[in-house]
Backbone bond lengths (Angstrom), bond angles and torsions (degrees), N, CA, C in turn:
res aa  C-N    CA-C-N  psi(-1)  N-CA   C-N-CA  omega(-1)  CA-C   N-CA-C  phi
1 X - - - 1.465 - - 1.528 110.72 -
2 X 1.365 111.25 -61.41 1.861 112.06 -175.77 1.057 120.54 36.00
3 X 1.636 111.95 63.93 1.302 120.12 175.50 1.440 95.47 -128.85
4 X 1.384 115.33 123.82 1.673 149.43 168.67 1.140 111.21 -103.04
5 X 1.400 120.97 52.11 1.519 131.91 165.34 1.221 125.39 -75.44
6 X 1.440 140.62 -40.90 0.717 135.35 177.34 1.921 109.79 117.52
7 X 1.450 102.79 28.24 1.324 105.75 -164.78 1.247 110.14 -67.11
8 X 1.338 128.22 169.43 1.723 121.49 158.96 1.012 108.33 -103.22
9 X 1.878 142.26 139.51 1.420 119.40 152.15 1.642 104.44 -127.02
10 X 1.027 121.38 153.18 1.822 146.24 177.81 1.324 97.66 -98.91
11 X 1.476 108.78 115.52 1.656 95.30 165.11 1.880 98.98 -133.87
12 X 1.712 117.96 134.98 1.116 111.41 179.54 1.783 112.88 -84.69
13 X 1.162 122.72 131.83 1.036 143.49 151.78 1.829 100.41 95.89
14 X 1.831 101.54 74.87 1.540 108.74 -159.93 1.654 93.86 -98.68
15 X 1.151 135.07 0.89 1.147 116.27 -151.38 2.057 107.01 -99.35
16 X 1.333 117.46 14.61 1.386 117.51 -177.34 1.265 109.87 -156.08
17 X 1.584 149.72 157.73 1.486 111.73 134.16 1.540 85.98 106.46
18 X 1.531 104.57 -176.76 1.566 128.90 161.96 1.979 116.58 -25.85
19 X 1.373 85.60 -49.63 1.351 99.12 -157.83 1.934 94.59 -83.56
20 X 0.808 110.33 -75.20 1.614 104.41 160.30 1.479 99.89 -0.93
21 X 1.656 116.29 -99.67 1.638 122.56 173.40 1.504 125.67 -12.22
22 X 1.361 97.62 -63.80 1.266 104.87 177.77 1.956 113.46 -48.65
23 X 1.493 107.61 -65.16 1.064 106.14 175.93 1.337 128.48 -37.16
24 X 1.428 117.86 -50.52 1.420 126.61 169.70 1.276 130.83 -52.70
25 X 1.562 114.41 -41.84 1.246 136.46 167.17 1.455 112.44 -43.98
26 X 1.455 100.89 -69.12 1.713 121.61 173.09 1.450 104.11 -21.56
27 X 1.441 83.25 -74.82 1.970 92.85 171.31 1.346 169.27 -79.38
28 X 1.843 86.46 24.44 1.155 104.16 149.85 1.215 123.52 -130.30
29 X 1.599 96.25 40.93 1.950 115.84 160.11 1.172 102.97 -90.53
30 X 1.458 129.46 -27.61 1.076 137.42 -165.61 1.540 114.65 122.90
31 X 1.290 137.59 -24.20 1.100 145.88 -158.11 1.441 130.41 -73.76
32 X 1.565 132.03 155.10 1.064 109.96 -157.79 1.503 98.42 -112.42
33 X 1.433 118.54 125.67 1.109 144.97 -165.60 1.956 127.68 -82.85
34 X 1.192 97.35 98.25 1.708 95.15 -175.78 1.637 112.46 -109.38
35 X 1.266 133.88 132.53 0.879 121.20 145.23 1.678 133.12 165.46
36 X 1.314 119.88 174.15 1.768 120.07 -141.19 1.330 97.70 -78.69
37 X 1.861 109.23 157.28 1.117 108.89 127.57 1.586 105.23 -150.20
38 X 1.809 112.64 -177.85 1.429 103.89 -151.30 1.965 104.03 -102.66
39 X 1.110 90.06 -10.72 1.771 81.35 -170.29 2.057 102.20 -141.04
40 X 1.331 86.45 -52.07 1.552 84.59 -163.68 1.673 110.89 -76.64
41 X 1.375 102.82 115.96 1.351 102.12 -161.38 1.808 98.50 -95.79
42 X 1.402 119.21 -21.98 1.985 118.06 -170.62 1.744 73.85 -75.54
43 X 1.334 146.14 -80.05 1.364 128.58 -169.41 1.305 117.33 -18.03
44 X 1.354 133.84 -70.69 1.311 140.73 -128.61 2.135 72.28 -92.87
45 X 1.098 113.83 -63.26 1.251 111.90 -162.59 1.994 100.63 -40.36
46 X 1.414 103.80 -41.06 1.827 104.39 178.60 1.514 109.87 -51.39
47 X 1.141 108.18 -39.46 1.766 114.92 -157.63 1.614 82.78 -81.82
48 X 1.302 126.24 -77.19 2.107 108.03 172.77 1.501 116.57 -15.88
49 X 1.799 103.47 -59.23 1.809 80.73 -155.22 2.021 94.35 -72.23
50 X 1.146 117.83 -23.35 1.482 121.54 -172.19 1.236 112.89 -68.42
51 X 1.714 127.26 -11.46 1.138 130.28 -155.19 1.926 94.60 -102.75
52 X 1.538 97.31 -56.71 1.298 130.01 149.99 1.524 123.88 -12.29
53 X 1.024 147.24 -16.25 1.350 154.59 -141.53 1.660 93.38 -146.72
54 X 1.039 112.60 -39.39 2.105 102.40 163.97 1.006 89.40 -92.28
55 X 1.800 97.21 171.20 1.125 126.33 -139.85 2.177 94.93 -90.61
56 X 0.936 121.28 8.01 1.683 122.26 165.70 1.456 115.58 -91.38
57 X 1.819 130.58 155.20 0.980 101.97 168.85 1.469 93.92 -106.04
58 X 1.366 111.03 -161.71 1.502 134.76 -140.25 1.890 114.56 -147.51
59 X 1.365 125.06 113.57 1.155 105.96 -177.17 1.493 105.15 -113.12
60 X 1.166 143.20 135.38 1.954 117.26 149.35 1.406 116.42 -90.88
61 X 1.350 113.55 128.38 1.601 121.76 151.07 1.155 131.35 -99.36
62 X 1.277 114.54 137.55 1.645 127.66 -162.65 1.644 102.69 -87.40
63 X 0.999 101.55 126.82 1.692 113.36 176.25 1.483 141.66 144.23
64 X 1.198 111.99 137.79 1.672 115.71 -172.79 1.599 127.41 -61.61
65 X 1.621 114.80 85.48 0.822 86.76 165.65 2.051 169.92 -8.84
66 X 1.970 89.69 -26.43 1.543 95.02 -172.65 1.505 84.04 -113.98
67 X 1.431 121.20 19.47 1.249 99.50 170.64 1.954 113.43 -109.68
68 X 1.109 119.65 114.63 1.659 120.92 -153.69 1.692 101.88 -54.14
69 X 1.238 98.35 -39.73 2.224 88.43 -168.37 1.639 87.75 -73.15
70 X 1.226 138.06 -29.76 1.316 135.97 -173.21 1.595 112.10 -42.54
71 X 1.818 92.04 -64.82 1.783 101.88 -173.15 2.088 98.81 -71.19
72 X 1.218 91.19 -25.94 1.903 84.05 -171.27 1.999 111.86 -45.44
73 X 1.942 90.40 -55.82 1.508 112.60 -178.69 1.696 103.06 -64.78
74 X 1.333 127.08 -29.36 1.486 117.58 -160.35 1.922 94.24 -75.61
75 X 1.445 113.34 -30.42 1.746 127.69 -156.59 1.961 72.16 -69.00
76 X 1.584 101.35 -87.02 1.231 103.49 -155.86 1.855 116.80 -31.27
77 X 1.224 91.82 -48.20 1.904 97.52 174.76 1.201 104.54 -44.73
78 X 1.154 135.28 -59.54 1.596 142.47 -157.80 1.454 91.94 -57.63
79 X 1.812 112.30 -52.39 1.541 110.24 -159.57 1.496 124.63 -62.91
80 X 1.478 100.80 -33.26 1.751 143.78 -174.12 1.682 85.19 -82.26
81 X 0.996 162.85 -13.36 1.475 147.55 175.53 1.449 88.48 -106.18
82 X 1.480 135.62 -72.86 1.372 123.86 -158.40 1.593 123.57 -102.13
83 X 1.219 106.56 -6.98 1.557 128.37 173.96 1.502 109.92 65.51
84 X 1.177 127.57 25.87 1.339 149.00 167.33 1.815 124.59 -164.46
85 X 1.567 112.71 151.71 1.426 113.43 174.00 1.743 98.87 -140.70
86 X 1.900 95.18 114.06 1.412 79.69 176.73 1.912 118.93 -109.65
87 X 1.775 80.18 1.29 1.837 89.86 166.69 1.464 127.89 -145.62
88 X 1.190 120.95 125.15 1.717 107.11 179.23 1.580 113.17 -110.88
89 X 1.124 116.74 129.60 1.415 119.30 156.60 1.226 122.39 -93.32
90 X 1.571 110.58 137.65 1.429 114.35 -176.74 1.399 117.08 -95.82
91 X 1.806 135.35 70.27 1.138 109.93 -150.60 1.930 98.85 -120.23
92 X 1.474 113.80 16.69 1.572 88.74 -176.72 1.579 100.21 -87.78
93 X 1.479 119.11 150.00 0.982 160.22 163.16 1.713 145.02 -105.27
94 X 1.102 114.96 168.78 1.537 109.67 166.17 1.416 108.85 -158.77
95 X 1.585 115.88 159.11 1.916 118.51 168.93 1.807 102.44 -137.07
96 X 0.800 84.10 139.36 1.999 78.03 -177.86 1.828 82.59 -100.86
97 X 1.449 97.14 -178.25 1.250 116.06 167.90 1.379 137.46 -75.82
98 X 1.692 123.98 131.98 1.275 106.82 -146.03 1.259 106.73 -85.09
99 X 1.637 87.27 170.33 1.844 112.80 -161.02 1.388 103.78 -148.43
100 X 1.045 127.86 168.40 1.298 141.34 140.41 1.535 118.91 -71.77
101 X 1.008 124.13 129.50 1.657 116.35 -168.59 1.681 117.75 -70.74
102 X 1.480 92.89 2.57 2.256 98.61 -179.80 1.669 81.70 -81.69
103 X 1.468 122.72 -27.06 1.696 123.85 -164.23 1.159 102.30 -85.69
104 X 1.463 140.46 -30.73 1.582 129.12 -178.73 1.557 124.81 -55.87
105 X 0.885 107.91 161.96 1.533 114.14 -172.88 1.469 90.27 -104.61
106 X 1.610 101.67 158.86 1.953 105.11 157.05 1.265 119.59 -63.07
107 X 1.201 120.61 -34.08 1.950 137.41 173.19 1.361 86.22 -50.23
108 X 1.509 118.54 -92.02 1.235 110.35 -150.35 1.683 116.07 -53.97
109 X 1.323 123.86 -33.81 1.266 125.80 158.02 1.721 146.46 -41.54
110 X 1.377 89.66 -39.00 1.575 110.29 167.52 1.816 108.28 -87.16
111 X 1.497 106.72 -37.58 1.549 89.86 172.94 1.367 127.74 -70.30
112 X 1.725 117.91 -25.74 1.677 128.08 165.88 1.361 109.82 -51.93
113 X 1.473 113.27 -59.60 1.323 109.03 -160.59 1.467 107.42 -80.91
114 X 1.680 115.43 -10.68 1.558 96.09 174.08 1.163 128.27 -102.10
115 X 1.582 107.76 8.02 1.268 121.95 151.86 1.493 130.90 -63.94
116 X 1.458 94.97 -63.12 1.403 109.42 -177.60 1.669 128.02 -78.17
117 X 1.494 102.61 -5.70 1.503 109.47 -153.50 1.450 82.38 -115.72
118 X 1.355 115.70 -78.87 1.384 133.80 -153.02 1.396 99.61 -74.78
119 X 1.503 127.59 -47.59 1.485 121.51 157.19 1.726 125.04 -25.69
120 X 1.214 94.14 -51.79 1.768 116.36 -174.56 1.410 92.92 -64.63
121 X 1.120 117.04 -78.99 1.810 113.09 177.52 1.184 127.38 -48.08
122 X 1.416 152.91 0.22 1.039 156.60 17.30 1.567 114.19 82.74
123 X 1.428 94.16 -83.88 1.626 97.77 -154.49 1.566 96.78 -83.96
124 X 1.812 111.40 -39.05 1.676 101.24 163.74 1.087 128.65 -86.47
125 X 1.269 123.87 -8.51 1.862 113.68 153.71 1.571 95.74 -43.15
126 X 1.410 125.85 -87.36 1.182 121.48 -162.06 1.622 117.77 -40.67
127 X 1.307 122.86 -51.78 1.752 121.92 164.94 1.618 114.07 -49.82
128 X 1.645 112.33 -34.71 1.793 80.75 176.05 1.787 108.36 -82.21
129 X 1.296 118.08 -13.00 1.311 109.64 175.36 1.775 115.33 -66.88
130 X 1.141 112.48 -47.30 1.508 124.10 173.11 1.066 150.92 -77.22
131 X 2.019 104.87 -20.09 1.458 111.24 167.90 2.075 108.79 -93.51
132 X 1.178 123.07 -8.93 0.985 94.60 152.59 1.471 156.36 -50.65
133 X 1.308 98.85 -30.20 1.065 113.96 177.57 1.588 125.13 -126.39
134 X 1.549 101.21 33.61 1.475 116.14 -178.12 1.505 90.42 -140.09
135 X 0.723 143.06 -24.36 1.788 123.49 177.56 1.868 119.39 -87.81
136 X 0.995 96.56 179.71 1.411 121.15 -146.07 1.723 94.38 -75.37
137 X 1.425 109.71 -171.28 1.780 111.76 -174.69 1.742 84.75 -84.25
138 X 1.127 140.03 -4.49 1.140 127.13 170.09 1.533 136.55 -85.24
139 X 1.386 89.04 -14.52 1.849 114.86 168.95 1.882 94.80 98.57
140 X 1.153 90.70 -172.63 1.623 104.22 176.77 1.415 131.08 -112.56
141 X 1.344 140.49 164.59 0.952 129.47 -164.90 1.837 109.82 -150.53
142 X 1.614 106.43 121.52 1.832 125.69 171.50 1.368 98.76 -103.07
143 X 1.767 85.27 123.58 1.577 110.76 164.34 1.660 118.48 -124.12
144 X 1.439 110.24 111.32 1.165 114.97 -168.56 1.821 109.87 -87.70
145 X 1.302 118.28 126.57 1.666 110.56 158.53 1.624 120.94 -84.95
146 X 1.456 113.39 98.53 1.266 148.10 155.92 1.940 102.08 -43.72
147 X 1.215 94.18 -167.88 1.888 114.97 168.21 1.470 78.17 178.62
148 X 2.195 78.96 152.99 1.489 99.60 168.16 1.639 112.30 -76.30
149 X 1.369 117.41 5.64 1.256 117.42 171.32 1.251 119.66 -56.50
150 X 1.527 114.63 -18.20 1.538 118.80 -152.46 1.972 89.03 -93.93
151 X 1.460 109.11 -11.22 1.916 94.01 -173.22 2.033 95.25 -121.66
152 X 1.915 97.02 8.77 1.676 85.30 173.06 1.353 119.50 -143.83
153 X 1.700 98.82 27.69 1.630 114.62 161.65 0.974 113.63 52.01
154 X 1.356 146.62 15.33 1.559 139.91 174.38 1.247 116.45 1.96
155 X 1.227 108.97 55.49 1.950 121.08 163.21 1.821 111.28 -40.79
156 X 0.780 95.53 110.68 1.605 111.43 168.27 1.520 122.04 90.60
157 X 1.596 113.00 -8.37 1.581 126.41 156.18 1.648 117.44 -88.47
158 X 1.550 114.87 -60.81 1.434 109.37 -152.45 1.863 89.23 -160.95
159 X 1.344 111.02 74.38 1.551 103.49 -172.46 1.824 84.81 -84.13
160 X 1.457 140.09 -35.15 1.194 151.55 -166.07 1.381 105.49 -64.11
161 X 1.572 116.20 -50.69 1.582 105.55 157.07 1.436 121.84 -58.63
162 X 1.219 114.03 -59.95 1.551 110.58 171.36 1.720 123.56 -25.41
163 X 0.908 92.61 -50.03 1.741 113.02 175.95 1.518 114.12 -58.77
164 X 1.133 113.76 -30.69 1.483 127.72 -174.19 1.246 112.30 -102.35
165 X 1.898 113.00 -9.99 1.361 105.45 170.07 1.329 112.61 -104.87
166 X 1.689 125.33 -8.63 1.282 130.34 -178.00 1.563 98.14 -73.10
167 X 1.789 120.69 -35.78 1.397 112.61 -166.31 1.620 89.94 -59.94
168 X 1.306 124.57 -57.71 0.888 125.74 -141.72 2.326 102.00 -64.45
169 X 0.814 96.28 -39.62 1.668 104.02 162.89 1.613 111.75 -24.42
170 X 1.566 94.46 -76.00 1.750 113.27 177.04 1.155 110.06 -58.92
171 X 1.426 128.31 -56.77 1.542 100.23 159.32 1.333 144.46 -50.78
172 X 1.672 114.55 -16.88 1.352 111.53 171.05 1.936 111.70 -70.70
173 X 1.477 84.41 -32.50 1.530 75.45 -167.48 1.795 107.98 -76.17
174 X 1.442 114.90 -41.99 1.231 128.32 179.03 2.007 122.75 -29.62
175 X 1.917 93.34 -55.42 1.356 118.14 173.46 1.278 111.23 -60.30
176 X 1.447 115.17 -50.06 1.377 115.25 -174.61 1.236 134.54 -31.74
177 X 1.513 96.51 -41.70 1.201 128.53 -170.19 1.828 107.39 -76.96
178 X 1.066 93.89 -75.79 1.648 114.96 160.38 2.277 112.19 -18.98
179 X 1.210 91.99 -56.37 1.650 97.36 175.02 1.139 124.63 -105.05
180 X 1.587 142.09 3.46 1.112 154.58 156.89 1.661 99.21 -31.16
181 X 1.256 109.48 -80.59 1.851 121.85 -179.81 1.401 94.50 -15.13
182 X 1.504 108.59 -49.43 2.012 98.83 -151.77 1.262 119.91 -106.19
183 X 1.836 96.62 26.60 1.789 122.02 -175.05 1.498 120.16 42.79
184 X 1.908 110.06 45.76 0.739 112.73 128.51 1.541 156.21 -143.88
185 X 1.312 123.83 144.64 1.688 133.77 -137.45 1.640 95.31 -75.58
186 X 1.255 113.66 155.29 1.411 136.94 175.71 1.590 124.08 -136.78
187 X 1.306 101.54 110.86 1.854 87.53 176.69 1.699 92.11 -150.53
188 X 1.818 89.05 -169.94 1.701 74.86 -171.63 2.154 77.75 -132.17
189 X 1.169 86.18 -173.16 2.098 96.07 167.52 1.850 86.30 -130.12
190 X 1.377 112.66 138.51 0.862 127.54 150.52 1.851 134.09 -90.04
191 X 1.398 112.58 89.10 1.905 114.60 -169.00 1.524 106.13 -54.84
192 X 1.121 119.08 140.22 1.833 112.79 153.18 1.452 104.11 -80.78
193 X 1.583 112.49 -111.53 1.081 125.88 -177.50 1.857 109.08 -99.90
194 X 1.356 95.66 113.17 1.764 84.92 156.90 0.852 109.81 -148.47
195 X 1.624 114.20 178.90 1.048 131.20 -147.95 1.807 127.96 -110.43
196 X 1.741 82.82 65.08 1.502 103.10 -174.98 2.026 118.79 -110.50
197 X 1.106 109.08 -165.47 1.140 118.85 161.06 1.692 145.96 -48.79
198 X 1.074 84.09 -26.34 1.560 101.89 -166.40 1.887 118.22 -87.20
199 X 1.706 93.59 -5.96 1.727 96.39 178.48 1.725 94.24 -83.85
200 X 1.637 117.30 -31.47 1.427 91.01 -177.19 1.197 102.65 -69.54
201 X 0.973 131.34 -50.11 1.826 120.22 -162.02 1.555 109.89 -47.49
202 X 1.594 123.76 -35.07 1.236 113.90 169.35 1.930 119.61 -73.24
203 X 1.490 93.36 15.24 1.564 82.38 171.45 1.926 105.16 89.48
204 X 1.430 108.49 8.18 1.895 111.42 -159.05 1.356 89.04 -131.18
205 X 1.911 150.23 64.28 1.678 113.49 -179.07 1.337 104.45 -53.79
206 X 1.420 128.72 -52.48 1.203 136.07 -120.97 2.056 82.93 -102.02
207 X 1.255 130.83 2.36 1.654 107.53 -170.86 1.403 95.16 -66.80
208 X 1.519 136.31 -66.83 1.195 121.75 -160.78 1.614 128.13 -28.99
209 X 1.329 111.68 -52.14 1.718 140.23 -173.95 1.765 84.22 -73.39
210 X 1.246 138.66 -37.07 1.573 121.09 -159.59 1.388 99.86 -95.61
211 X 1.620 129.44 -37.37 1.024 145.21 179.22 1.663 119.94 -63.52
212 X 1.685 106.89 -34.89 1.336 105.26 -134.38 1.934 79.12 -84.18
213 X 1.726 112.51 -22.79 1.293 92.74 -169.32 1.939 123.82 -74.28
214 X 1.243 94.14 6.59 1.680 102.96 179.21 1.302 106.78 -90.62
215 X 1.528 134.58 17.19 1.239 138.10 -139.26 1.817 73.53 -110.47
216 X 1.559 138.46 167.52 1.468 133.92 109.63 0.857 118.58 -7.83
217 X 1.492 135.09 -49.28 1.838 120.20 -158.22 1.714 91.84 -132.24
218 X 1.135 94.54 42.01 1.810 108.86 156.36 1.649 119.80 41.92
219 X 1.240 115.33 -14.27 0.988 141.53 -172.78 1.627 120.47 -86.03
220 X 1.925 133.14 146.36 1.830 107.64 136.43 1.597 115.58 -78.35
221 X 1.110 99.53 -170.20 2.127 83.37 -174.25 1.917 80.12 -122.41
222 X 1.373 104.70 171.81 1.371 115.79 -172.75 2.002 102.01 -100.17
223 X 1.511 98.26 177.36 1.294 116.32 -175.15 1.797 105.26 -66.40
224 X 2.032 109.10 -40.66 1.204 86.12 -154.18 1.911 90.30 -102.69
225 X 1.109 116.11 24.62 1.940 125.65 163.72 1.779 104.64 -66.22
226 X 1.835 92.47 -50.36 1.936 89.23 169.13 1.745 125.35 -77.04
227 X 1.521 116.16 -35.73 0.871 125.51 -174.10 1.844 101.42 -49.20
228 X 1.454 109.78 -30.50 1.447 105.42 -162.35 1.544 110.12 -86.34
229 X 1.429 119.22 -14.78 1.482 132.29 -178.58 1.801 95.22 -93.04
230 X 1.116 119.39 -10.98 1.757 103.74 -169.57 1.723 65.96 -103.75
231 X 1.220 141.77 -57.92 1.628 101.46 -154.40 1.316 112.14 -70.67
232 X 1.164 117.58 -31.36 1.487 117.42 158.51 1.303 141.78 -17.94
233 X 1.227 84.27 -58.62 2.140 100.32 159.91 1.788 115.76 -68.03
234 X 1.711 91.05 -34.55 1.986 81.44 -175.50 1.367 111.00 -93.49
235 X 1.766 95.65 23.73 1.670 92.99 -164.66 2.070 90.33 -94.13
236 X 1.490 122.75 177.16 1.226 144.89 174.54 1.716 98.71 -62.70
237 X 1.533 96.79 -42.04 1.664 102.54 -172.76 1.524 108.79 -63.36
238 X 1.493 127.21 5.88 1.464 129.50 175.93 1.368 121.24 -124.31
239 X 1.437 97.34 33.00 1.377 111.72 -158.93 1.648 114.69 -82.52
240 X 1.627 107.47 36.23 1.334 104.93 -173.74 1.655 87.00 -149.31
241 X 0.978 123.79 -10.47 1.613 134.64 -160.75 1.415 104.11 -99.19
242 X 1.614 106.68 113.30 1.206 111.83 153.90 1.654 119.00 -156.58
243 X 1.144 115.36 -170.14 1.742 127.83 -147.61 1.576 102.81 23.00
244 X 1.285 120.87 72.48 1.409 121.20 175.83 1.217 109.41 -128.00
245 X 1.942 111.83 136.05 1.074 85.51 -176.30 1.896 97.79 -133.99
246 X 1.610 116.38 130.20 1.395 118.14 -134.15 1.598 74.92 -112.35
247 X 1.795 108.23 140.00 1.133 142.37 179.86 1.841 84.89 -76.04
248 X 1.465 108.08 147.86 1.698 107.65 142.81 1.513 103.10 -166.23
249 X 1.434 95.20 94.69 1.820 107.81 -142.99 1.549 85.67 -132.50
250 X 1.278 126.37 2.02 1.842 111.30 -171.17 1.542 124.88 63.74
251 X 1.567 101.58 7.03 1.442 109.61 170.51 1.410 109.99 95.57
252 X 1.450 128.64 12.88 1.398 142.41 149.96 1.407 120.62 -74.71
């Protein structure tokens, strides 16, 4: 890409993980870097000073995605620090520990999907209201984080995440459509296995690294392998690309 434009991007839940990457990445395009997370504040503060050291700066905002005044105050902050947003990624998430879904609770069910579902709707309701009329003569650009979970049902780990990543699919393609008119693009990256944070929280550290070698390319893939396909999409170089939603799964 090597573009030192001066872009803005918002990404929810930057402070670990995918979103971490992404942020960093961003910023050492040059770009100026916004974005949430909900609790862990020494994280989010790492990803600043780490973000910090290329040549973009870097903000964190505190707040829950599924909570609506949360994403309202996190948009305006972003806007009020850089006075423009010309990309958002939608990447916070969650996986509880696996189950069989006769084993889930309603708790754990209502907290997945209102993370991942209602969060997501949420954080881009507010981006199609705001990047119209905050991005550049080039328009703006939503990048959603998907999983290939959403086209391979993770039967007997996380079919409840899966479910929450297929909505999130149809909404990429759905919106796309919806904001095209007002030039701006929508797609999502779809992760396989990598090699982040989020297998311990489901109770798995080690699935990515045990999993990733049954993959085609023998491998899990890393945080900043996706980070480089989501800027990709919010990059100029995708300037024809939209409701797409790009595998980067190692051929799983």
């Amino acid at each position: 890409m090597g573009e030192a434009d001066g872009k803005t991007i918002l990404i929810s839940g930057g402070s670990r993980g995918i979103g971490r990457a992404t942020a960093l990445e961003a910023a050492k395009l040059g770009w100026n870097v916004a974005f949430t997370f909900r609790s862990n504040a020494e994280a989010a503060a790492e990803t600043v000073r780490r973000a910090s050291a290329f040549s973009g700066s870097a903000v964190a905002l505190e707040g829950d995605s599924a909570i609506e005044t949360d994403v309202a105050r996190n948009f305006e902050a972003a806007l009020e620090q850089f006075g423009k947003l010309d990309a958002v990624v939608i990447n916070a998430g969650i996986v509880a520990p696996s189950l069989t879904l006769a084993e889930m609770s309603t708790m754990r069910l209502e907290h997945v999907l209102r993370t991942n579902v209602l969060g997501a709707l949420l954080f881009a309701r507010e981006a199609a209201r705001r990047l119209p009329s905050s991005a550049g003569p080039s328009g703006g650009t939503l990048c959603f984080v998907s999983s290939a979970a959403a086209r391979l049902g993770s039967p007997f780990e996380y079919v409840d995440y899966a479910a929450s990543k297929g909505a999130i699919d149809t909404l990429t393609i759905g919106l796309s459509k919806e904001l095209a008119p007002q030039k701006i693009r929508v797609n999502a990256v779809r992760p396989g296995l990598i090699d982040t944070e989020i297998h311990a929280s489901g109770g798995q550290p080690n699935r990515a690294e045990n999993l990733g070698r049954t993959t085609p390319m023998g491998r899990p893939g890393t945080p900043e392998e996706v980070a480089q396909a989501i800027l990709w999409l919010c990059s100029d170089a995708a300037s024809y690309t939209t409701g797409a939603v790009l595998d980067v799964a190692g051929g799983r």
